[in-house]
C-alpha positions in Angstrom: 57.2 134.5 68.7 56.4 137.7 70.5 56.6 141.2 69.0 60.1 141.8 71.5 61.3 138.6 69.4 61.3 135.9 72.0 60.1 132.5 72.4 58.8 131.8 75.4 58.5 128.6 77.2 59.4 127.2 80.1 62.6 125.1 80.8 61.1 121.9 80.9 59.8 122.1 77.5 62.9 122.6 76.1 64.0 119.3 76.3 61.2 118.4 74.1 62.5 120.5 71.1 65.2 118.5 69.0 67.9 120.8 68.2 70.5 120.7 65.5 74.3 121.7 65.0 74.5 125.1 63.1 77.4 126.2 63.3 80.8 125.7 65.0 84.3 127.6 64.3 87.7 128.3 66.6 87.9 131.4 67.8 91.6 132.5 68.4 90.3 136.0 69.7 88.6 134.5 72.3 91.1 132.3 73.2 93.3 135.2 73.8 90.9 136.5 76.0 90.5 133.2 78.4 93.9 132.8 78.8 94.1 136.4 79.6 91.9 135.4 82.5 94.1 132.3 83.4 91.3 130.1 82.2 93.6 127.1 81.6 92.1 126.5 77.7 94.1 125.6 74.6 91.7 125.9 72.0 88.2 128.0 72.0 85.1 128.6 69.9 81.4 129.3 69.3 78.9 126.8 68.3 75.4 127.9 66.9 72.8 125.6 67.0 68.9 125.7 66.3 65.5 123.9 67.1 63.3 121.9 64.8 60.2 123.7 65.2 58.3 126.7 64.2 59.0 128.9 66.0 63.0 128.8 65.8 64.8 128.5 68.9 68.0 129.6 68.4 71.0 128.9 71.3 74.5 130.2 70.8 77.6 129.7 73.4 81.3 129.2 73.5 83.0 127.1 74.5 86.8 126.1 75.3 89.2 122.5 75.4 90.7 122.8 78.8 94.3 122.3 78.5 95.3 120.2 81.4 91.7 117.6 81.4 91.7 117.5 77.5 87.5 118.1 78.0 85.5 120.8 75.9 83.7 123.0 78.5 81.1 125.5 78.0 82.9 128.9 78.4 81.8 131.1 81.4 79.9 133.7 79.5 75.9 133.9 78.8 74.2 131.9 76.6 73.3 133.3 73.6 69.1 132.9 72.3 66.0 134.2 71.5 64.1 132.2 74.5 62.8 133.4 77.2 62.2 131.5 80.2 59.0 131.7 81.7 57.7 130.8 85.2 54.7 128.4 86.1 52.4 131.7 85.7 53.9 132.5 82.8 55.9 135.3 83.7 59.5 135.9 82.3 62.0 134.9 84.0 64.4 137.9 82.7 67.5 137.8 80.3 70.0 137.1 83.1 68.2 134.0 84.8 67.1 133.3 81.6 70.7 132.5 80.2 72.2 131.0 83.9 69.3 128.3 83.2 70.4 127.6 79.9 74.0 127.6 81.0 72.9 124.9 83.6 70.6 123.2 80.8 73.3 123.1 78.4 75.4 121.1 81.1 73.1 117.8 80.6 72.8 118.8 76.6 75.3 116.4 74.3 76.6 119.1 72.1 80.3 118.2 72.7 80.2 115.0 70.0 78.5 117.2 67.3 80.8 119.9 67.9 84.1 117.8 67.5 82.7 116.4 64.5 82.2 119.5 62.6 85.9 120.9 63.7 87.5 118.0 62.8 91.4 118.3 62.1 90.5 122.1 62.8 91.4 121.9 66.8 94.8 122.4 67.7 97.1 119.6 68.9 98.7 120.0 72.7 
């Protein structure tokens, strides 16, 4: 953990960190906003999750069910952490590629399952 707060590390090792579900609730607010945006979603949320390792990694996004596919999507906003990404010389990578590469990560990441579990009976029908 550096004094700023961030962990840093590159990508690559983050797929050697096992992470756990936190957290995941609806969030009819956000919703509101999507749909606002004619993002086709019928439900959305925020799921929380963290590493098991010391230091904590903590990742944070949202997330929405699209209405028409039935498939819960990661929302198009940043991804929420205390990481920093780091190059091969061990510079940072900044906040904003930082939390693109995370987006992209989280794409290959099984978080939907885990998710739907912890929501169950708490997602609205179509």
């Amino acid at each position: 953990m550096s004094p700023d707060g961030y962990v840093r590390l590159r990508l690559a090792n983050l797929n050697l960190l096992p992470l756990v579900h936190l957290y995941s609730e609806n969030d009819d607010e956000f919703l509101q906003e999507l749909q606002a945006q004619t993002v086709p979603a019928r439900a959305a949320g925020f799921s929380e999750w963290k590493s098991v390792s010391d230091p904590v990694i903590s990742l944070g996004w949202s997330w929405f069910i699209h209405s028409h596919s039935e498939r819960m999507m990661l929302a198009p906003d940043a991804v929420r952490s205390n990481v920093m990404l780091i190059d091969t010389f061990g510079y940072d990578l900044g906040p904003q590629k930082t939390s693109s590469l995370l987006f992209s990560w989280l794409g290959g990441f099984e978080w939907t399952k885990d998710v739907m579990m912890a929501l169950r009976g708490n997602i609205p029908a179509c």
